[in-house]
C-alpha positions in Angstrom: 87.7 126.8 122.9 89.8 127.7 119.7 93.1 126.5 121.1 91.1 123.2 121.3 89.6 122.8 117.7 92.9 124.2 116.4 94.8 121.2 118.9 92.0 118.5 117.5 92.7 119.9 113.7 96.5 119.6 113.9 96.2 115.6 115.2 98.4 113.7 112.6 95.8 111.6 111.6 93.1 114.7 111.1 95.6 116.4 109.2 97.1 113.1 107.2 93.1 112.5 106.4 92.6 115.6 105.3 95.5 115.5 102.6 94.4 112.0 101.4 91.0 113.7 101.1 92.2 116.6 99.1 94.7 114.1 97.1 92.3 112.0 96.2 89.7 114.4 95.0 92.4 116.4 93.0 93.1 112.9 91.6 89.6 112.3 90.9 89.1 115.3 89.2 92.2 114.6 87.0 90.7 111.1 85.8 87.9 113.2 84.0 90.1 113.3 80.4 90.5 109.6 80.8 88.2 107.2 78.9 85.3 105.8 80.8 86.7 102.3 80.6 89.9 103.2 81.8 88.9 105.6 84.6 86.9 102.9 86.6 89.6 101.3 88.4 91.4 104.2 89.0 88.1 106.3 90.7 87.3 102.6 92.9 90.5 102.9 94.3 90.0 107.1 94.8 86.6 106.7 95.7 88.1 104.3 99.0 91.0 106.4 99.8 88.7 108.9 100.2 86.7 107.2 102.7 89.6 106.1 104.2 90.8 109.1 104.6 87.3 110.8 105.8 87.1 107.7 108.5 91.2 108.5 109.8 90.3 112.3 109.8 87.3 111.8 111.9 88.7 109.0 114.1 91.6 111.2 114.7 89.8 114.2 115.3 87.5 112.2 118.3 90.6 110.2 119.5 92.3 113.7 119.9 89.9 115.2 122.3 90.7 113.5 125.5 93.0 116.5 127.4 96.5 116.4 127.2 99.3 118.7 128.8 101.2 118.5 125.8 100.7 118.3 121.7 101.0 114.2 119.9 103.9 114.2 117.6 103.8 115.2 114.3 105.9 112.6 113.4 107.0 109.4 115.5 110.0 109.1 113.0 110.5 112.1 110.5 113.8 110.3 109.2 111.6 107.5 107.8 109.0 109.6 106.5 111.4 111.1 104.3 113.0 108.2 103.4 109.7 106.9 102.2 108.9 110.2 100.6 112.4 109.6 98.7 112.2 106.3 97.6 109.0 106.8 96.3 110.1 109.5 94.1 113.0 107.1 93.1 110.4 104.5 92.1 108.2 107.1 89.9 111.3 108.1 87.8 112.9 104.4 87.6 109.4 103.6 86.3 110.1 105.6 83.2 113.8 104.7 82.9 113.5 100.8 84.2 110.6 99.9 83.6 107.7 99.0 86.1 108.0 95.8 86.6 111.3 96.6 86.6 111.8 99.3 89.1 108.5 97.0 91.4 111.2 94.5 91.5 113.7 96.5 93.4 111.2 98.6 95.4 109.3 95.8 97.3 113.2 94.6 98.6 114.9 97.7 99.2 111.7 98.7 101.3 111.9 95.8 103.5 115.6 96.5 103.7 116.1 100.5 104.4 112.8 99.4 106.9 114.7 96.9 109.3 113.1 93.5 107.8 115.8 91.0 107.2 114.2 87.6 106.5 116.0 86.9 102.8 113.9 84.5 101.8 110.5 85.9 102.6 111.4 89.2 101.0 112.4 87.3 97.8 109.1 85.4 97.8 107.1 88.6 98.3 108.9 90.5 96.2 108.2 87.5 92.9 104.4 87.0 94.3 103.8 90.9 93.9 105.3 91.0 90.8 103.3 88.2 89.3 100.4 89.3 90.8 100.4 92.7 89.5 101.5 91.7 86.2 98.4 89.2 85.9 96.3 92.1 87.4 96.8 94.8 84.8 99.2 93.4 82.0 97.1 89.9 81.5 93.5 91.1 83.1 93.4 94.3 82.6 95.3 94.4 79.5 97.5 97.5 80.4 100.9 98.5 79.1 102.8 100.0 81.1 106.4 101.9 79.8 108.7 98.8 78.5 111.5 97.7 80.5 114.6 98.8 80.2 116.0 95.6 78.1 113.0 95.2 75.9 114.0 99.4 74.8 117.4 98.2 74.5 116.1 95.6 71.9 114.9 97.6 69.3 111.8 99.5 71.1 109.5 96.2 71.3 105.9 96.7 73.6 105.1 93.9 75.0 
């Protein structure tokens, strides 16, 4: 009966629920020396993670209990999961350096790319839709500055 709890617990999706659980709610706890105003959108998004990752944790941990001979995969492509893991470190230090519209400019592309998705002009298109979309999101709705780009530094330290 142990071997089958600790086989239900180690599912991929009980134990990639379980971190986005435990992310989240160390996330949530860190929002606590942000302003009120400012902590809203950032908890909404937490808060649904959260659930999210409640509902994949529980759906994983049911969907794991039909009897198998052998263990699921941990991974289906570990390569790729590491790539991921890689260019989103990339993208968190270009923020800083770049900028973030910047560095969300080469992201969304090089994604697609390194991913197997080859249609140019589609990538393009999503790539200027995000963009604009996130810029009329938080830097026009939401009025949030995020770190200058890399030119606007270049030209004498201007926010805009």
């Amino acid at each position: 009966m142990v071997s089958e709890w600790r086989r239900r617990l180690a599912a991929p999706d009980v134990v990639g629920g379980i971190l986005t659980v435990a992310v989240c709610a160390f996330l949530g706890w860190e929002t606590r020396s942000l302003p009120a105003s400012s902590a809203i959108f950032p908890n909404m998004v937490l808060f649904l993670a959260l659930v999210l990752g409640i509902a994949m944790a529980v759906q994983g941990f049911i969907k794991s209990g039909g009897k198998e001979d052998r263990p699921a995969r941990f991974f289906k492509n570990r390569r790729r999961f590491f790539i991921a893991i890689g260019l989103t470190v990339l993208y968190i230090l270009g923020i800083n350096t770049l900028g973030f519209y910047s560095s969300t400019a080469i992201l969304v592309p090089v994604i697609a790319l390194v991913f197997g998705y080859r249609r140019p002009l589609v990538i393009v298109l999503s790539t200027i839709v995000f963009v604009i979309a996130t810029y009329l999101l938080f830097g026009v709705a939401m009025d949030y500055r995020f770190p200058p780009e890399f030119f606007q530094s270049q030209q004498g330290g201007s926010h805009a």
